[in-house]
C-alpha positions as CSV (number, residue, x, y, z in Angstrom):
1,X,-12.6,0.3,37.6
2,X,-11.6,-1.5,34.5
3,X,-7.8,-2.3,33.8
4,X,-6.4,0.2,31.6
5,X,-5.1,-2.9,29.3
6,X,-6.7,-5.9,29.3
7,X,-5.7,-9.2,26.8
8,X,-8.4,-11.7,27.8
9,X,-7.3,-13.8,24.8
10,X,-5.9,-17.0,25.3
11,X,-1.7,-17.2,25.6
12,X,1.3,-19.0,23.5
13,X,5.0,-19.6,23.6
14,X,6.0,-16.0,21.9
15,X,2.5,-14.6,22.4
16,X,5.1,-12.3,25.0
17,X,7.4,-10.9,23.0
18,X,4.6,-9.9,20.7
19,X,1.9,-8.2,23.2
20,X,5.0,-6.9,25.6
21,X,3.9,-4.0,27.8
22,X,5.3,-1.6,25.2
23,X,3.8,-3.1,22.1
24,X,0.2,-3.0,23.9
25,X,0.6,0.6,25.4
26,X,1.7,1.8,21.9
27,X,-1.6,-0.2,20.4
28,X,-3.7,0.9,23.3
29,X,-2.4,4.8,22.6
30,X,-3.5,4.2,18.9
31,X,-6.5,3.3,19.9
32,X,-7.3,6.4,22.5
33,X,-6.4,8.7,19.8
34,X,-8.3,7.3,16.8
35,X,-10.7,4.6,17.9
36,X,-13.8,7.2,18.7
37,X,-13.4,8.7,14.7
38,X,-13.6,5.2,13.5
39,X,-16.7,4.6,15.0
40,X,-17.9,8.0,13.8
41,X,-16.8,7.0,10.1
42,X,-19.1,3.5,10.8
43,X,-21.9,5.4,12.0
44,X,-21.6,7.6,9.0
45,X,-21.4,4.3,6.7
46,X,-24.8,3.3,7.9
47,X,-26.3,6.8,7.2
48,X,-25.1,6.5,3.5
49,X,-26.5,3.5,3.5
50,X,-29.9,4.3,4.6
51,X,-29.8,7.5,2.4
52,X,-29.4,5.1,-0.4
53,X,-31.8,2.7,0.6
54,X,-34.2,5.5,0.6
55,X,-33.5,6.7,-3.4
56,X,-30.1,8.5,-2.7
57,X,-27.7,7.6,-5.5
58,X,-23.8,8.0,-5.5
59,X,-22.4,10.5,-7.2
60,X,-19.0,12.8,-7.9
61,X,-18.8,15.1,-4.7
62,X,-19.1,18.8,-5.5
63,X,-17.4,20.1,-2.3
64,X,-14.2,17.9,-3.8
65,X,-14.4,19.1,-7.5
66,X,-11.0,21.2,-6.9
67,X,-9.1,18.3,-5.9
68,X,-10.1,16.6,-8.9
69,X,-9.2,19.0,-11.5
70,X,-6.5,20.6,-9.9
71,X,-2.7,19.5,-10.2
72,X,-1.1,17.9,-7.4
73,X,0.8,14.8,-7.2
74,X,1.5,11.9,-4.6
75,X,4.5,11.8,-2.9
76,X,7.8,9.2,-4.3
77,X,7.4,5.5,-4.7
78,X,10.4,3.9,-2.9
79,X,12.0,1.6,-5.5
80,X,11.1,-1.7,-4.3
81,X,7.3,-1.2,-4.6
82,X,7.5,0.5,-8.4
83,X,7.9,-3.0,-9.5
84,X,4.8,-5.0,-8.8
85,X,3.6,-7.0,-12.2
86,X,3.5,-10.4,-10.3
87,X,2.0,-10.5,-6.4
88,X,1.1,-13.4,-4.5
89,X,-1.4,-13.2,-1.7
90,X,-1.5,-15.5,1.3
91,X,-2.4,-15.7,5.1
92,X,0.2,-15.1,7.7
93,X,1.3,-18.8,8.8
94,X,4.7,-20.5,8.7
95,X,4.6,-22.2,5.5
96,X,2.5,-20.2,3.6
97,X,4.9,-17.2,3.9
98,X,8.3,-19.3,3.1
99,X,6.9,-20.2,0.2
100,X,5.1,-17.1,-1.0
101,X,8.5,-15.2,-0.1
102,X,10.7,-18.0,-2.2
103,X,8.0,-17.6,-5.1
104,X,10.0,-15.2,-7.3
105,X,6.9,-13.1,-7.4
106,X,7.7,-9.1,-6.7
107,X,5.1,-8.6,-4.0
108,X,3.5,-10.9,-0.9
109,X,0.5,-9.6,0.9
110,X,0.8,-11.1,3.7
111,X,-3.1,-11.3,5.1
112,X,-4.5,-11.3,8.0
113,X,-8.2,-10.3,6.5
114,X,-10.3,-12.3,4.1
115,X,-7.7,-15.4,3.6
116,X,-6.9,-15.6,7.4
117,X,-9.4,-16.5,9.7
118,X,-9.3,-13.8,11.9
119,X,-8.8,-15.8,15.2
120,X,-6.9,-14.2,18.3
121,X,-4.2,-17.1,17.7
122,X,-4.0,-16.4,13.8
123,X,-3.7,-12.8,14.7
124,X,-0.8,-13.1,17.2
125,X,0.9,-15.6,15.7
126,X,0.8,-13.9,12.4
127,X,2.5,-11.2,13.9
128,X,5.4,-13.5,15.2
129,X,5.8,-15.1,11.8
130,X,5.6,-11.3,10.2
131,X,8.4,-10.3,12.6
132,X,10.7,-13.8,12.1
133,X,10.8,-13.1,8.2
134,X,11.9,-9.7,8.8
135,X,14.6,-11.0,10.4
136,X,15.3,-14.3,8.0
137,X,14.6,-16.7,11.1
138,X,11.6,-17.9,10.0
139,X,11.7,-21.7,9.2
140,X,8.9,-24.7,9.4
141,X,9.3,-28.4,9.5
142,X,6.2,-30.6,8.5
143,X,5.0,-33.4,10.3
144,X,6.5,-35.4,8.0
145,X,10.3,-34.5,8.4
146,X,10.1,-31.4,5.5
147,X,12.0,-28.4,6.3
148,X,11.1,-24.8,5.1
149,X,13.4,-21.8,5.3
150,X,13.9,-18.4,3.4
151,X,16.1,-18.4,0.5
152,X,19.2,-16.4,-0.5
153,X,18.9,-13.2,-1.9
154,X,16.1,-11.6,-2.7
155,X,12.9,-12.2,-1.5
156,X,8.6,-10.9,-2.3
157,X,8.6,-7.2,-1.1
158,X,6.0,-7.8,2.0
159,X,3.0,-5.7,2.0
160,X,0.5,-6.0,4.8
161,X,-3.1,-6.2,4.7
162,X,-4.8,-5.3,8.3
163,X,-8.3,-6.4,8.3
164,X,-11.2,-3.7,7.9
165,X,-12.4,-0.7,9.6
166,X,-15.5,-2.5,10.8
167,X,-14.0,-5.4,12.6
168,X,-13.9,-5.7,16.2
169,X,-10.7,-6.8,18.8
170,X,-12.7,-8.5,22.1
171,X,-9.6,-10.2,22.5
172,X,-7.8,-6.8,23.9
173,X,-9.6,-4.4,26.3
174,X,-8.6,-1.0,26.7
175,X,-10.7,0.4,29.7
176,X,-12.6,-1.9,29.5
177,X,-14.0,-1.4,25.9
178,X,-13.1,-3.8,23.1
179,X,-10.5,-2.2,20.5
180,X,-10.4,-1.9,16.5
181,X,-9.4,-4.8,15.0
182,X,-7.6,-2.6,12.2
183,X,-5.8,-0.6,14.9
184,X,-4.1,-3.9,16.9
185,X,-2.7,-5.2,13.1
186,X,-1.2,-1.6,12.4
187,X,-0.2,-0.8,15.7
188,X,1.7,-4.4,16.2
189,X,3.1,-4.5,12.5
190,X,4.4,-0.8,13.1
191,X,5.3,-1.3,16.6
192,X,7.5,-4.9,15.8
193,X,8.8,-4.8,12.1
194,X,8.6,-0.8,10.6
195,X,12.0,-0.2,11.9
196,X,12.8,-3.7,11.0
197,X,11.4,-3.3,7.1
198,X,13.7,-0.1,6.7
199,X,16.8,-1.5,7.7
200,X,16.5,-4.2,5.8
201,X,16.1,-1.6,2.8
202,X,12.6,-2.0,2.5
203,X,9.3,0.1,4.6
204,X,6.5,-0.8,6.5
205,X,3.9,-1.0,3.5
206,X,0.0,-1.8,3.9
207,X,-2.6,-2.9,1.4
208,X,-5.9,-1.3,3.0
209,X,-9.1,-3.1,2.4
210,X,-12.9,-2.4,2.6
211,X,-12.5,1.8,2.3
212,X,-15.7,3.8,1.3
213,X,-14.6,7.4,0.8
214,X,-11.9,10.0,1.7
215,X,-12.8,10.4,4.8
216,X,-11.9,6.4,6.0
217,X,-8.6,7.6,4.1
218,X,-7.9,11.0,5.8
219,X,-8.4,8.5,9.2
220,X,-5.7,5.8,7.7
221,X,-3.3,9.0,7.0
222,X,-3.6,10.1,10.5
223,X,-3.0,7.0,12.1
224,X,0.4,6.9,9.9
225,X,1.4,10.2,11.1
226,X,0.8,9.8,14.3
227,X,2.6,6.6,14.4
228,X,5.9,8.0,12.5
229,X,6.1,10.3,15.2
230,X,5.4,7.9,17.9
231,X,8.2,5.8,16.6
232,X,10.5,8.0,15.2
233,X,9.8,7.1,11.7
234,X,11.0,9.4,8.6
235,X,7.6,11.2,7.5
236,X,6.2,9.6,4.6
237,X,7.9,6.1,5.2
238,X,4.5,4.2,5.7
239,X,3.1,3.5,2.6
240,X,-0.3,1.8,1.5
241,X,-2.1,0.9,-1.3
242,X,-6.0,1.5,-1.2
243,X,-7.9,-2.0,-2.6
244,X,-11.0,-0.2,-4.4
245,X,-14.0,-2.7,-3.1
246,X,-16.7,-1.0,-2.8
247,X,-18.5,1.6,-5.5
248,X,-18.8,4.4,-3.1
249,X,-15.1,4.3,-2.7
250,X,-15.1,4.5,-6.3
251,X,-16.9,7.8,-6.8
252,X,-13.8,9.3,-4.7
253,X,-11.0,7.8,-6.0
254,X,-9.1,10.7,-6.2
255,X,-10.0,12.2,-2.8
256,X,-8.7,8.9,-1.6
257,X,-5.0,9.5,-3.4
258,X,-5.3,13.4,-2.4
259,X,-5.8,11.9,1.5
260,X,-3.6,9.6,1.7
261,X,-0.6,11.3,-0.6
262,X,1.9,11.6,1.4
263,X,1.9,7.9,2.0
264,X,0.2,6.6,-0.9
265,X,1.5,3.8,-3.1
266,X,-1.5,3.0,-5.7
267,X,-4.9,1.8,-6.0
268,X,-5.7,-1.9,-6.7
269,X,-9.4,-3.0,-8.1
270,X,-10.6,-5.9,-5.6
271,X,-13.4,-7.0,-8.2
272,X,-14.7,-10.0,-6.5
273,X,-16.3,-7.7,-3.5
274,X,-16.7,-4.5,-5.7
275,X,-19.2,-6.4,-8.1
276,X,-20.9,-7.5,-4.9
277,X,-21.2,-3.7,-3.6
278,X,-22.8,-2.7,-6.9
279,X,-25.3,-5.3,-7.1
């Protein structure tokens, strides 16, 4: 019989504290509960994709008119994210985050999708670094003698950007099958850092990339639920902001606010891969 918990990836000083028996129970309970609809939502992907391969073209969705022309609202913006007219984007090592955080800029996405290789070390030790700069102990010294640390006062508001539905964790069996790759970055960042984010009066705040329709976002806003309650969160505290990327996610634009509204934070236009999808 498989191991209800397996890491087969290679191990690090602090690798523990990050993938403690807790931490990996909490990530493997995430992905018990939602791991079988995100394949569903892949499997659905590639019917889309044949229907439009075959002369099917995207449109507004009928069965979804109501939500667009009726009034509702998303819930509150807490303060620290209304402000975001200069962000800075980065992958999740040592230096890179000092410096982004130091940069004056409002907002840091710190990556670990398209500008972090998505390696089982980058990964890991992305988390550690995610969790040191919660706590301000996060410091680097070069090879040549040069020392990095946080500044005083106040820093980049940190939003994290998991990488996509699609992507695959081999690195961490749970019986036996591989896991989401999506599902180890939220379930780690939550597990490690979303109490830590809200007492240092911030939250535990996502960008979300690669989404194609309400549905992908109904998933996202379960996994949040579920996780508030897991943890003990305040309802609503997980927030995320929905990069559009693709243009079937843009024919559902506002499903995907409707979804995701009690934990919503904004859209963001990621042109670079959107041209690509339309093409």
């Amino acid at each position: 019989m498989p191991q209800p918990i397996q890491v087969t990836g290679s191990t690090q000083p602090g690798f523990d504290a990050i993938l403690s028996p807790e931490a990996l129970e909490f990530v493997a309970a995430l992905n018990r509960e939602f791991n079988p609809r995100r394949k569903e939502l892949l499997a659905r992907r590639h019917q889309l994709h044949a229907a439009i391969q075959s002369g099917k073209r995207p449109t507004f969705l009928e069965e979804t008119r109501e939500v667009r022309e009726s009034e509702w609202q998303v819930a509150s913006i807490p303060e620290d994210l209304q402000d975001r007219r200069t962000e800075i984007t980065g992958p999740v090592d040592r230096k890179m985050m000092i410096n982004a955080l130091n940069s004056g800029a409002c907002v840091f996405m710190a990556d670990l999708e398209d500008s972090n290789t998505p390696h089982w070390h980058n990964q890991i030790q992305g988390q550690g670094n995610l969790r040191d700069a919660y706590d301000r102990t996060i410091s680097f010294t070069s090879p040549e003698g040069k020392h990095y640390s946080l500044k005083e006062g106040r820093l980049a508001v940190m939003v994290i950007r998991p990488r996509g539905l699609h992507m695959e964790e081999k690195h961490l069996l749970v019986e036996g099958e591989t896991t989401s790759g999506v599902l180890l970055d939220v379930g780690l960042y939550l597990f490690h850092n979303a109490r830590r984010s809200l007492d240092m009066g911030t939250g535990p705040y996502f960008y979300l990339p690669k989404m194609e329709g309400r549905l992908e976002a109904r998933w996202f806003n379960d996994v949040f639920t579920w996780s508030e309650a897991r943890l003990g969160l305040p309802c609503g505290s997980i927030k995320a902001t929905v990069l559009i990327e693709t243009i079937l996610a843009a024919f559902e634009m506002e499903e995907i606010l409707y979804e995701l509204r009690d934990h919503m934070a904004g859209l963001n236009a990621g042109r670079w891969d959107y041209m690509f999808s339309a093409i």
